[in-house]
N, C-alpha and C positions, 0 to 999 in steps of 0.2 A: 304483343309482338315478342317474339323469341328475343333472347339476350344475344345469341350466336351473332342474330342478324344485325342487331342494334353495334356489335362491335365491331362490324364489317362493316357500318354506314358511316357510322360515327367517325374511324381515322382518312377512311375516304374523303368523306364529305371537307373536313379538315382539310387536306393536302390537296383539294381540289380548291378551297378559298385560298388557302397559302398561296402555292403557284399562281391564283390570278392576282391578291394583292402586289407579289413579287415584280407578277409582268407588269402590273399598273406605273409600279412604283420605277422599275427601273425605265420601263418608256419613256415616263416623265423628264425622268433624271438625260435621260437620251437627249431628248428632243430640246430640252435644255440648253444642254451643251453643245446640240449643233447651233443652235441659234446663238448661243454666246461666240461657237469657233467663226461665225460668217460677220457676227458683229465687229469681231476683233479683226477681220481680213480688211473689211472695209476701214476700221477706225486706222488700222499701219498705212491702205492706201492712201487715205488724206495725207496725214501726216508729213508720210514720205514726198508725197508731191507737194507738200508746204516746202517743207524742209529742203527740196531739190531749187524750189521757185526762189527760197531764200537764199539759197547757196549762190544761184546765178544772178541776183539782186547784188549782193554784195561783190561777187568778182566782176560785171559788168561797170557799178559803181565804180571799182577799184581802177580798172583800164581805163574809163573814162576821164579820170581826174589823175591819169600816170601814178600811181600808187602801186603796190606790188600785190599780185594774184599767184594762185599758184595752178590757173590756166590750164585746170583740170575740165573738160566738158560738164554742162549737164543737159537734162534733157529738159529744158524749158518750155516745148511746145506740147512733149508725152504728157507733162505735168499740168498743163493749162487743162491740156483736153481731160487729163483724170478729174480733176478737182469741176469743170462744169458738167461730166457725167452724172459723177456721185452726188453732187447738188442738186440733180433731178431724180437720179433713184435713190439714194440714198434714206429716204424718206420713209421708204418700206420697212427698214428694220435698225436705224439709227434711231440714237436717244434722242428727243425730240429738240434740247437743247445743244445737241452736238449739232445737228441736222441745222436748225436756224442760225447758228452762226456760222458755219459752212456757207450755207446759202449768200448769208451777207457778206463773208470775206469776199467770195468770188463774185458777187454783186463788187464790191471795190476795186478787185481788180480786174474784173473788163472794164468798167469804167475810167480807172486812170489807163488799161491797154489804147482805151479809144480813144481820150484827150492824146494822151500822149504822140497816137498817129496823127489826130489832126492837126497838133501842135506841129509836127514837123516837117508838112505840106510848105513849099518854097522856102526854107530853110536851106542855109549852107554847111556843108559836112562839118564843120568847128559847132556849128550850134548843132546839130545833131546830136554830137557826138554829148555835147555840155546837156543836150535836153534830154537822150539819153540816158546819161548819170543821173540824172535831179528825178527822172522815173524808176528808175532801178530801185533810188533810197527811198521812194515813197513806197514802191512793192513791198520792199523791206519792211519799212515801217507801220504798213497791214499788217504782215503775217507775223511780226515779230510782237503783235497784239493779240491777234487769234489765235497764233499755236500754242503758248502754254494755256490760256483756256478753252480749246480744243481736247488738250492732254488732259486737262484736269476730269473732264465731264466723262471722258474714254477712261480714267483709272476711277472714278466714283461706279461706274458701268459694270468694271467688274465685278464676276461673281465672287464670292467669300467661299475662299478654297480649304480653308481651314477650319 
């Protein structure tokens, strides 16, 4: 073989492996980080819709037992309905430890939602109001179990950016 030809194959052939290791390599890195950017959308929406359930746990509480609220809204029923969404999809692309105790939180709290109504079938507005509060602090008292170990498994999840 000619030498001419051998050094026109030779930087070819080179810069033909580069650029596809290159593409390999970056794809990877791609596809990655979309997968971590969708993890982390879903991991803020729990979260947030804890963090909302708990908000209105405690100011529902508060009213209920005349205590002081600062009778800011929240969206208690948007949050219900996120938190039993993502406990059914969520599955697809959450850590599998974030995913089963999601599942279980919201496993508790339909469950005390549904004591809770049936508890207060012929009930008078005073005990409502009192069975009301004593549900509020038990919502509380879930999430204020599963959200920092929610947090924890969603900050171990992260990538190492460093």
């Amino acid at each position: 073989m000619d030498i001419t030809v051998v050094k026109l194959i030779v930087p070819f052939l080179t810069s033909v492996i580069g650029a596809a290791l290159g593409a390999m390599f970056t794809l990877s890195k791609t596809k990655k980080e979309k997968i971590w950017d969708e993890k982390r959308d879903l991991y803020n929406r729990v979260i947030v819709a804890l963090e909302d359930s708990l908000y209105w746990a405690e100011q529902t509480r508060a009213t209920c037992f005349c205590e002081y609220t600062c009778s800011i809204p929240s969206n208690i029923q948007e949050s219900e309905r996120e938190l039993s969404r993502l406990s059914i999809t969520g599955e697809l692309i959450m850590d599998k430890g974030f995913f089963e105790l999601l599942v279980d939180t919201n496993k508790q709290l339909r469950i005390l939602r549904f004591n809770g109504y049936e508890d207060s079938k012929g009930l008078s507005e005073k005990e409502i109001s009192e069975g009301l509060g004593r549900y509020a602090y038990k919502v509380r008292k879930v999430i204020e179990y599963s959200l920092p170990k929610l947090i924890e498994i969603a900050r171990k999840d992260l990538p190492n950016k460093m």
